[in-house]
C-alpha positions in Angstrom: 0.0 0.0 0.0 1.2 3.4 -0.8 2.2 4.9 2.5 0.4 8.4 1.1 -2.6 6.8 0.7 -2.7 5.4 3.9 -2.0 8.4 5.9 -4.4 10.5 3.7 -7.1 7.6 4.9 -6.4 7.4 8.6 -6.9 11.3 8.5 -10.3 11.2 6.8 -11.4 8.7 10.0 -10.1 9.9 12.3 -11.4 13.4 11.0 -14.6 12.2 10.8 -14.0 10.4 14.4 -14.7 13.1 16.5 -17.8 14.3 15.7 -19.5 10.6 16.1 -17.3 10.0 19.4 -19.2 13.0 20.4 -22.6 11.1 18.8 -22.2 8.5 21.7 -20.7 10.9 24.4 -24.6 11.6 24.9 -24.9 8.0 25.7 -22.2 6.4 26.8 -19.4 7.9 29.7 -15.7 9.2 27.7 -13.4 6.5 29.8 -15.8 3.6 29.2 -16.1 4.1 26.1 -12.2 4.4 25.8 -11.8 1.3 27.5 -14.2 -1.0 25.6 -12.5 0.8 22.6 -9.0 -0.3 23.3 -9.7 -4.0 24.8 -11.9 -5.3 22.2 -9.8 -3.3 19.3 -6.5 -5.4 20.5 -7.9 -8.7 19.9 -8.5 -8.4 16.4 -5.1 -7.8 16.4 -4.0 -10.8 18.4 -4.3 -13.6 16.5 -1.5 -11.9 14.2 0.7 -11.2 16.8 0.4 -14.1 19.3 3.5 -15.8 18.0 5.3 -12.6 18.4 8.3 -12.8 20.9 7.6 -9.6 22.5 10.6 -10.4 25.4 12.8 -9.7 22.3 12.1 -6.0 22.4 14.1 -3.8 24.3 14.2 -2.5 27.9 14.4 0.8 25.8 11.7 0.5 23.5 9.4 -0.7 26.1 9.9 2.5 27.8 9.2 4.2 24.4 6.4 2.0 23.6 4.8 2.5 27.0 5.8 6.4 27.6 4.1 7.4 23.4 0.7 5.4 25.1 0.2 7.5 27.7 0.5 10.6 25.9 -0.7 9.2 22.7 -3.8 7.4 23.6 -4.2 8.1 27.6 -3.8 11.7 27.6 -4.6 12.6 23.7 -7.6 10.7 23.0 -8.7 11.1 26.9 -8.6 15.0 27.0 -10.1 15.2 23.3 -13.5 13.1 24.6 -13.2 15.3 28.0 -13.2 18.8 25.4 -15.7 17.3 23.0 -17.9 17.0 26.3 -17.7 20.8 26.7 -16.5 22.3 23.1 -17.7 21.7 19.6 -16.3 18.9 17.6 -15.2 20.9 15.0 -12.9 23.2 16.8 -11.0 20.5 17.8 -10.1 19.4 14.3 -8.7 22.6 13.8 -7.1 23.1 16.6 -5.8 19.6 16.5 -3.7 20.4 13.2 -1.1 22.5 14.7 0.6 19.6 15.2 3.6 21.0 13.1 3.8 24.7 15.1 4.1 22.7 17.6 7.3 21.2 16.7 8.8 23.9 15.6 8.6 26.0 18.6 9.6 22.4 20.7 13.0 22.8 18.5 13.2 26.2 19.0 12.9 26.1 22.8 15.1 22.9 23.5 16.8 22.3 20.3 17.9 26.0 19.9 17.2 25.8 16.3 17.5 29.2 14.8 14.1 30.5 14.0 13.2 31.3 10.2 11.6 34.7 9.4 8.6 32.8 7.1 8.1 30.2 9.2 7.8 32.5 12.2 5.2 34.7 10.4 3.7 32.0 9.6 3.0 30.4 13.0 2.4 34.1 13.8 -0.4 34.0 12.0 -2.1 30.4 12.3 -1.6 31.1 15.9 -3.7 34.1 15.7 -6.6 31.9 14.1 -6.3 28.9 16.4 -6.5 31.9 19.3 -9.6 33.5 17.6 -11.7 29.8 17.9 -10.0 29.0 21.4 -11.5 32.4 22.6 -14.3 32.5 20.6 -16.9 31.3 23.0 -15.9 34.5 25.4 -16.0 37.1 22.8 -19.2 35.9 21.3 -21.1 35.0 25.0 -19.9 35.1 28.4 -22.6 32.6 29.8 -21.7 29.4 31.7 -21.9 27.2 28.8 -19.4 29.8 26.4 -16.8 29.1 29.7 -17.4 25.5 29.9 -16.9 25.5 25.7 -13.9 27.6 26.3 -12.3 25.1 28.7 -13.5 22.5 26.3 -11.3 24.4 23.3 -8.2 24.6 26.0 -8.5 20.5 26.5 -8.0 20.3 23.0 -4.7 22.1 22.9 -3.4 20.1 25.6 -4.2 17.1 23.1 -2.1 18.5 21.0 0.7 18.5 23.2 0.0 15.1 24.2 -0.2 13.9 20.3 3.0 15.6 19.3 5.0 13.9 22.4 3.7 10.6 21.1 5.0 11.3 17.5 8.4 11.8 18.3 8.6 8.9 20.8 6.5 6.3 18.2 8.9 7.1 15.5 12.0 5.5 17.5 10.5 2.4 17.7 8.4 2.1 14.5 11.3 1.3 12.1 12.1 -1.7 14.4 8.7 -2.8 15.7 6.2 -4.1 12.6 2.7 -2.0 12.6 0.8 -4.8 13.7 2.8 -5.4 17.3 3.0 -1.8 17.8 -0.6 -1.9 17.2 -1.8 -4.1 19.4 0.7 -3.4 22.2 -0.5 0.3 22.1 -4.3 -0.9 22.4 -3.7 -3.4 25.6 -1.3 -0.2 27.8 -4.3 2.2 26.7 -7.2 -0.5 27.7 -5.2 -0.7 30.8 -4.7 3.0 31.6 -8.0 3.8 30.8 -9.2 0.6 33.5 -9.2 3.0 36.5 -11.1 5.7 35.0 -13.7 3.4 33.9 -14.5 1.9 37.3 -15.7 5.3 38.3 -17.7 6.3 36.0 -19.3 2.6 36.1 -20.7 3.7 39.9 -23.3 5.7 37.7 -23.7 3.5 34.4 -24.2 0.0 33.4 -24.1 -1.7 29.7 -27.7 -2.1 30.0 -28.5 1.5 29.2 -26.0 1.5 26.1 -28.4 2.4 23.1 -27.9 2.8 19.3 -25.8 6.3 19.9 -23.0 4.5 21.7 -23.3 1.5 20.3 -22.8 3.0 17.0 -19.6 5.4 18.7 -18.1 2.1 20.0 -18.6 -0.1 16.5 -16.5 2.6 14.0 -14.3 3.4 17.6 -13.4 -0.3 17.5 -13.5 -1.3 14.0 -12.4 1.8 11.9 -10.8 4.5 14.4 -8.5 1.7 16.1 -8.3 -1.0 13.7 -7.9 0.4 10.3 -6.8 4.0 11.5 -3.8 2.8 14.0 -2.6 0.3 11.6 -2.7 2.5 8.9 -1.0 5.5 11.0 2.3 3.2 12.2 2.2 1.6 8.6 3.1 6.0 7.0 4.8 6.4 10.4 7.3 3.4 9.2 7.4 4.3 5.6 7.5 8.3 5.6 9.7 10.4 7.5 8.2 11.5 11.1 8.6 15.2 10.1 6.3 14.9 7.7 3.6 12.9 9.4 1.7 16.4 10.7 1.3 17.5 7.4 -1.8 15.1 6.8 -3.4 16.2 9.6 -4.3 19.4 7.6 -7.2 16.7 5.7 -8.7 16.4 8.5 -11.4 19.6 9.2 -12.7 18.6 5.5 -13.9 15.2 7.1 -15.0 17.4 10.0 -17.6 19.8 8.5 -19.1 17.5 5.8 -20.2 14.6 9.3 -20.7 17.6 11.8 -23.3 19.4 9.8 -25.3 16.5 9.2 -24.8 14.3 12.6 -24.5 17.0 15.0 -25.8 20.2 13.9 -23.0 22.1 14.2 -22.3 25.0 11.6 -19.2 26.9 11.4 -19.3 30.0 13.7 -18.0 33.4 11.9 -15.0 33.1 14.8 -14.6 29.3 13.2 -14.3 30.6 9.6 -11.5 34.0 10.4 -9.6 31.8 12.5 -9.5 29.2 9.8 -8.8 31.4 7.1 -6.0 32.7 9.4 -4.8 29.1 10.0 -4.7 28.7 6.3 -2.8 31.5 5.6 -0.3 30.9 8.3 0.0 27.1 6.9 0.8 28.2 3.5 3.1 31.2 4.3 5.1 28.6 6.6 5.3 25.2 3.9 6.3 27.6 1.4 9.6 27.8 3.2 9.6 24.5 6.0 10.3 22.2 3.1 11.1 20.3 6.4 9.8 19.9 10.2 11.7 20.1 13.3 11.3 16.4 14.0 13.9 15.8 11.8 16.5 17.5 14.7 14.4 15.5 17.4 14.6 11.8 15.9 17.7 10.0 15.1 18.7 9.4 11.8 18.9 6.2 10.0 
């Protein structure tokens, strides 16, 4: 499989992910749903790995392995179901793309990279958009519910933190560990740090009350999200350089608006549209000039 393809793919699901993960939020607590999410997602996976030796990977990797999980799939996908609880969906695919700003500013502030004019204007002005929708809800009402969206939008950027940890620390071990092992080892450390958080939340919720909202969520969770997505996603993380990886996430807020509108009822705000356009903007001005990203400085080289 072309490795474009497949990272052009994953992004369309996982764009489109959000908005039903917030479909069967209404029916189904963020941790449990995690959970059953992870655990049944790693045993499609198992009968391909189960004559894996997995005591032949290293002390090292483990730690990589295990350390990417948490802020990968614990953190990541546990503060974006927390936001989407609070915040529209599609602000967080937006937000979520600044994936490559990110890194730059990461090798500017511990790599001491020297800064490019272009790509600094450019980040200047994407980060002006991405401000513009996390502060939307204040400027536009200053209710309870704008605050409790606001917070929701301010989840989502800690996401991004927690996603762009878990790309540098992945891409160590994916030229070593196949996509299907690092797929299924990923699922069973999430299933398990998720564990906890589920046994709350099950003081006040049983299975018996999961309905056709959540039992949709947890069917394209399980089957495309996990399955297809996360094999996909270390299958382009293995073949392309990491540096590169952020650039698909930029497909994502098409996937967005054309299952939010429909599904949800959510239409872009006029905050939405100036801070994309900004976005935009900043994204060109910036690849014009970052033929490269910073990853490059933060992995090693083959």
């Amino acid at each position: 499989m072309n490795p474009i393809f497949a990272l052009i793919l994953v992004n369309l699901i996982w764009g489109a992910a959000a908005r039903i993960y917030k479909y069967a939020l209404h029916n189904i607590p963020p941790f449990t749903f995690l959970f059953i999410r992870f655990f049944f997602a790693s045993f499609i996976f198992y009968p391909t790995v189960r004559k894996e030796h997995f005591t032949d990977i290293s002390k090292k990797d483990w730690i990589y392995i295990i350390v990417a999980t948490i802020f990968g799939f614990t953190i990541q996908i546990g503060l974006l179901l927390l936001g989407l609880e609070k915040s529209t969906s599609i602000n967080s695919s937006i937000i979520l793309i600044g994936a490559p700003f990110m890194l730059y500013f990461l090798s500017i502030l511990f790599l001491h990279e020297k800064p490019n004019q272009k790509v600094l204007l450019g980040i200047l002005i994407s980060s002006l958009g991405v401000l513009a929708i996390i502060f939307s809800p204040l400027l536009q009402n200053a209710q309870p519910f704008a605050v409790g969206e606001f917070h929701g939008n301010l989840l989502y950027v800690l996401a991004l933190l927690g996603d762009v940890i878990s790309i540098v620390l992945y891409k160590e071990v994916s030229r070593k560990i196949s996509p299907f092992t690092l797929t299924f080892l990923s699922f069973v450390i999430a299933a398990v740090s998720f564990f906890p958080f589920m046994l709350l939340e099950l003081k006040n919720w049983s299975l018996s009350m999961l309905d056709s909202q959540g039992a949709i969520g947890l069917f394209y969770a399980i089957f495309f999200s996990s399955a297809i997505g996360y094999y996909l996603y270390f299958y382009g993380l293995q073949k392309i350089k990491g540096e590169e990886i952020g650039i698909f996430g930029y497909i994502n807020p098409i996937a967005t608006i054309l299952v939010a509108i429909p599904l949800l009822g959510e239409y872009p705000t006029s905050f939405f549209i100036v801070g994309s356009v900004l976005i935009c903007v900043g994204l060109v001005v910036s690849e014009l000039k970052m033929h490269i990203h910073p990853l490059r400085t933060i992995k090693k080289e083959d």
